[in-house]
LUMLO-729724 format. One record per residue: x, z negated, y negated of N, C-alpha, C in turn. Coordinates in steps of 0.001 Angstrom, whole numbers, padded with zeros to 6 digits, always signed. Last residue first. Example, Ala and Ser with C-alpha at 12.3 -4.5 7.8 and 13.67 -1.06 7.14 Angstrom:
BEGIN
+012850-007080+002250+013670-007140+001060+012900-007870-000030/+013190-007800+005690+012300-007800+004500+013200-007800+003300/
***
This chain:
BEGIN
-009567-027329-010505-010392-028481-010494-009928-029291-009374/-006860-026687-012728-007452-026243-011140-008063-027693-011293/-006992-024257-015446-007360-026002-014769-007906-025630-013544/-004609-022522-016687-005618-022682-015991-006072-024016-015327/-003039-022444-018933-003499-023076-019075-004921-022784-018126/-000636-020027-017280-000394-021430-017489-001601-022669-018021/-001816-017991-017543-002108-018390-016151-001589-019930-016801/-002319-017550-020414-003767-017536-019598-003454-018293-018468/+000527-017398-020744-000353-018315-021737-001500-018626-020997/+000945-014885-019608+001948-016284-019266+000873-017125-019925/-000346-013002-021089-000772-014064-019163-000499-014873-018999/+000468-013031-023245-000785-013636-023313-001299-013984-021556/+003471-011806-023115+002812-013523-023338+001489-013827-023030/+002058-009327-021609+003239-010479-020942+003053-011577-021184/+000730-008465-024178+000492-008658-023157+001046-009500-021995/+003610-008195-025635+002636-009110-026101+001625-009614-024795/+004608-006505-024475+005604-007911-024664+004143-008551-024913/+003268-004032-024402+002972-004513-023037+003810-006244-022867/+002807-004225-027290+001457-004420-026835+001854-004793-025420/+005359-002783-027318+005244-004317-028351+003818-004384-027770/+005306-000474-026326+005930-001406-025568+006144-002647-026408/+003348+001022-027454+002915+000311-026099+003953-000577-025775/+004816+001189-029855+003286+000273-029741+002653-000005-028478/+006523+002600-029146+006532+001363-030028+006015+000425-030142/+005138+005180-028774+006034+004390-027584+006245+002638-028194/+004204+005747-031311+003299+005191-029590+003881+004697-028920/+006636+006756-032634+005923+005430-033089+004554+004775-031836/+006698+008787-030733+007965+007956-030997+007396+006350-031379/+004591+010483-031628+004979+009994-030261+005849+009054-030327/+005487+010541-033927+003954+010319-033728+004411+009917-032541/+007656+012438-034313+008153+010922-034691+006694+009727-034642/+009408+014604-032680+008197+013749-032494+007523+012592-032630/+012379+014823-032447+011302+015784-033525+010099+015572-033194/+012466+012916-030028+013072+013608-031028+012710+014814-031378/+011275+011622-027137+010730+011786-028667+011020+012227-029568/+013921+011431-025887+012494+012574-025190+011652+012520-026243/+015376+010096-026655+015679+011244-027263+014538+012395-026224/+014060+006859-026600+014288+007979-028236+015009+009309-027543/+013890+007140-023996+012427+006705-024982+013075+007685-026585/+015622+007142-021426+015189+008423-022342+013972+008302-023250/+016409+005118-020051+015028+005461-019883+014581+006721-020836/+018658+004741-020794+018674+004956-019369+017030+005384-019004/+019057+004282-023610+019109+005039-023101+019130+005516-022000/+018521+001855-025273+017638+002076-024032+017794+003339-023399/+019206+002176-027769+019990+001270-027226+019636+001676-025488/+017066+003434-029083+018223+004406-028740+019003+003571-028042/+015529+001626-029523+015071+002981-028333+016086+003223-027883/+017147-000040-031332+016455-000577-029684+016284+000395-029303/+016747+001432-033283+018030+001088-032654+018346+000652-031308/+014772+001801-034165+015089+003169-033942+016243+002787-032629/+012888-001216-033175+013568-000378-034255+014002+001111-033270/+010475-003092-032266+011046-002261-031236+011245-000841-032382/+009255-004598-033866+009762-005211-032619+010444-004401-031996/+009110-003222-035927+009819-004053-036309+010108-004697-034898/+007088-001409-035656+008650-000954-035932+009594-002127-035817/+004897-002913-034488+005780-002138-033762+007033-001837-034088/+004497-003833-037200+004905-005315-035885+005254-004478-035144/+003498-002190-038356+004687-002777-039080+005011-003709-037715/+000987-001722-037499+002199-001082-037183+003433-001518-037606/-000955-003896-035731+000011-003664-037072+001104-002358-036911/-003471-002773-033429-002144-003408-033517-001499-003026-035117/-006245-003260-031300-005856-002745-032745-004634-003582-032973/-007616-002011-028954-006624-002993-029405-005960-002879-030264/-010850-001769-027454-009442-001406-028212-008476-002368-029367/-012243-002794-024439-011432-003042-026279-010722-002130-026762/-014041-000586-022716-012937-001683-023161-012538-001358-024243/-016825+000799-022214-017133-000399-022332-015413-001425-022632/-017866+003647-022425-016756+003155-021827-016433+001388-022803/-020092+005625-022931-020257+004055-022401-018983+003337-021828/-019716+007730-024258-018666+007762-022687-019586+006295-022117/-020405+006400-026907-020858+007618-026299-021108+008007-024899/-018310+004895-026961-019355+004364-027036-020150+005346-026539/-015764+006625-027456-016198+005332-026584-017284+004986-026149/-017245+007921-029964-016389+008624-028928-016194+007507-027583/-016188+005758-031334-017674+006358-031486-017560+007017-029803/-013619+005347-031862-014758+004350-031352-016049+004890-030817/-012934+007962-032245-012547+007689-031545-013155+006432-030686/-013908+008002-035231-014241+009058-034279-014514+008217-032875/-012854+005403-036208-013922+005847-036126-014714+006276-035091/-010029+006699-036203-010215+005381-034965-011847+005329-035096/-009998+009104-037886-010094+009022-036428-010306+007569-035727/-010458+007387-040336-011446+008490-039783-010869+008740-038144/-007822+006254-040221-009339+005269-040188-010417+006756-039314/-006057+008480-040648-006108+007172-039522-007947+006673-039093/-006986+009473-042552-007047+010135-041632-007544+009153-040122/-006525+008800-045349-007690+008151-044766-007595+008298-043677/-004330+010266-046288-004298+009194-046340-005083+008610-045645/-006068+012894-046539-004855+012986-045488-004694+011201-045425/-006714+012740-049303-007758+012792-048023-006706+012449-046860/-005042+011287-052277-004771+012451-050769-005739+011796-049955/-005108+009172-053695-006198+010503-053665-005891+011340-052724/-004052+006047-053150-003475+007808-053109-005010+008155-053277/-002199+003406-053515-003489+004046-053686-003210+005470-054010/-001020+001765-050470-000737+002538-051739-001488+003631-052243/-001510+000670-047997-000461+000150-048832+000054+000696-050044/-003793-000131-046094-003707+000819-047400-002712+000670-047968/-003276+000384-042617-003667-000839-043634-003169-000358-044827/-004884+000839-039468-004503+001263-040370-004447-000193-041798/-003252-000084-036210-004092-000464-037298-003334-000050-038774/-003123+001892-033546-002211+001230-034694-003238+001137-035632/-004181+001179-030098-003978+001985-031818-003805+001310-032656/-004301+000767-026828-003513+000300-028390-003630+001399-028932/-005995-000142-023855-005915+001162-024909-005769+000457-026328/-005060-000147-020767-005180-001341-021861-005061-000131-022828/-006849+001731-017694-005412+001390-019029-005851+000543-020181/-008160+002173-016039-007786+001053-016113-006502+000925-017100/-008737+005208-016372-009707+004301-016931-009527+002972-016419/-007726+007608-017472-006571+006712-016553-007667+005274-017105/-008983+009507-018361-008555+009824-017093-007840+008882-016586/-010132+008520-020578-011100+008409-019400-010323+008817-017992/-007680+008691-022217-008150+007680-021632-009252+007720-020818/-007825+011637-022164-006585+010819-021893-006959+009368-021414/-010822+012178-023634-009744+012935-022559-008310+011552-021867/-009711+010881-025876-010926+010412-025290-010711+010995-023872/-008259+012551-027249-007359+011018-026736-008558+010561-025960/-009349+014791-027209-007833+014749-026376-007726+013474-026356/-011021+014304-029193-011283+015143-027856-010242+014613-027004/-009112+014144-031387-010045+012861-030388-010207+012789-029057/-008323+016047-031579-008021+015495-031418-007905+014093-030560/-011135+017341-032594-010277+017765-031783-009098+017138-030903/-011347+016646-035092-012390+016347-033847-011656+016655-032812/-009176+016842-036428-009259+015653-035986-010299+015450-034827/-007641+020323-035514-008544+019178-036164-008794+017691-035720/-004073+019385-034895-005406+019867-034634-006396+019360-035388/-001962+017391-032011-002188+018134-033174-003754+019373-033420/-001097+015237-030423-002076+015745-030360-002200+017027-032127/+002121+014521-028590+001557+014641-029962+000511+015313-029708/+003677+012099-026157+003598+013380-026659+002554+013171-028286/+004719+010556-022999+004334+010970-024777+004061+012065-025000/+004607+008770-020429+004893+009925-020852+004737+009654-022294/+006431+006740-017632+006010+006946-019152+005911+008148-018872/+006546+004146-014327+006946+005841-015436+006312+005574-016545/+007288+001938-013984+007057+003166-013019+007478+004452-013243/+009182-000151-015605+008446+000621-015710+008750+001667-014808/+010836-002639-014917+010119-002474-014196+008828-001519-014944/+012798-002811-017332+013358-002722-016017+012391-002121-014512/+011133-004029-019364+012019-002083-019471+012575-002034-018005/+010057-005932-018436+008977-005137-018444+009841-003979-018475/+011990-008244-016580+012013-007529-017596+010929-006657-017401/+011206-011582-014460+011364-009574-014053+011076-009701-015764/+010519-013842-015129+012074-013541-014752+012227-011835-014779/+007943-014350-015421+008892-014141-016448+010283-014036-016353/+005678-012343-014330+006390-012760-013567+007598-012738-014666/+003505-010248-014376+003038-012089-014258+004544-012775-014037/+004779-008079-015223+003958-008483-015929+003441-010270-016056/+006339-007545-012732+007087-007847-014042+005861-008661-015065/+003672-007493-010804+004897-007726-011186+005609-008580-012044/+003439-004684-012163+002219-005220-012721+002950-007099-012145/+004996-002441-013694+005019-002616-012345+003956-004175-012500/+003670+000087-015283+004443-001146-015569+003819-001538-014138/+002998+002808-017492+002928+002266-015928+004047+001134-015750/+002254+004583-020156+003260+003597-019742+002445+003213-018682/+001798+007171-022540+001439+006209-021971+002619+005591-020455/+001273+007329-025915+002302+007016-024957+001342+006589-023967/+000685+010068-029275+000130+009147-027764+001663+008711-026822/+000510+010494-032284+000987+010508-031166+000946+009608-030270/-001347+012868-033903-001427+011747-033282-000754+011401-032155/-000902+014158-037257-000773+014300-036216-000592+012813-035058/-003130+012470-038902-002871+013900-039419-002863+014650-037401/-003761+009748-036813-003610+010592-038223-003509+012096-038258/-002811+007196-034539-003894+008471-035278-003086+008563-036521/-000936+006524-032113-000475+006544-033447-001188+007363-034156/-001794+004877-028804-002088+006019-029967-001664+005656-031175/-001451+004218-026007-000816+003673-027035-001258+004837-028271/-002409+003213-022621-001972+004091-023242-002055+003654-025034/-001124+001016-019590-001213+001279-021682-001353+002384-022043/-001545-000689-016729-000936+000708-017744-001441+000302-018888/+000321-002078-014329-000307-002793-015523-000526-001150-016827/-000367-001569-010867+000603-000933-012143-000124-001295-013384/+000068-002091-007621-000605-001954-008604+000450-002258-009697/+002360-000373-005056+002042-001564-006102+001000-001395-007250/+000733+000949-002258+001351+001008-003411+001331-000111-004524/+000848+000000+001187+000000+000000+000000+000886+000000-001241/
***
């Protein structure tokens, strides 16, 4: 019997949207001695480009096909007042994209994450440090995809704590 696998897929909306998704040995996940970069199955990435309906299409696509995945998007947050439409994009797709859920009746969270807490947990310097797994240079000239990878793998640390946290305050009667 094959190991069950903790997955993520990871979206960076906007203009262009870049997706990750990640297979984690599930494992590593309950288990604070195993590393999560040590015990990934596999990854992919990539970029959705296109109208935004369109787009969607594709991430709604993506997640119905792997319908036990933990699903992260980067939370949009205004940091500078523009008149560019393009600015809004984000929001208008996580919208879509909710909607688009709801529709499917696909009934899990989405997991709205800072983006500033991705770059910052996991820099240019860390990918590139990680070169046995090819995260920064299978993303190069794909800086949508790049920033997904970021966010699944600060969502699968985070995730990690929040079991450790769940299994540890279980009361056995």
């Amino acid at each position: 019997m094959a190991e069950e696998l903790y997955t993520v897929v990871a979206f960076d909306p906007g203009g262009i949207t870049g997706w990750a998704l990640f297979g984690v040995y599930d494992r590593a996940m309950r288990n604070p001695h195993r590393k999560i970069l040590n015990n990934i199955a596999w990854w992919k990435a990539g970029e959705f480009t296109g109208p935004e309906n369109s787009q969607v299409d594709e991430m709604i696509e993506l997640v119905q096909a792997w319908d036990n995945a933990h699903i992260v998007m980067e939370d949009f947050v205004l940091r500078k007042f523009s008149t560019d439409k393009e600015m809004l994009s984000p929001v208008r797709m996580y919208a879509r994209f909710d909607y688009g859920m709801h529709l499917y009746e696909d009934k899990r969270k989405i997991i709205l994450q800072p983006g500033q807490l991705a770059m910052e947990t996991i820099t240019d310097a860390r990918l590139e440090a990680l070169g046995r797994l090819g995260l920064y240079n299978a993303t190069k000239g794909q800086p949508h995809a790049r920033d997904s990878v970021r966010h699944a793998l600060t969502w699968l640390r985070r995730a990690k704590n929040l079991i450790a946290l769940k299994e540890a305050t279980k009361i056995d009667p």
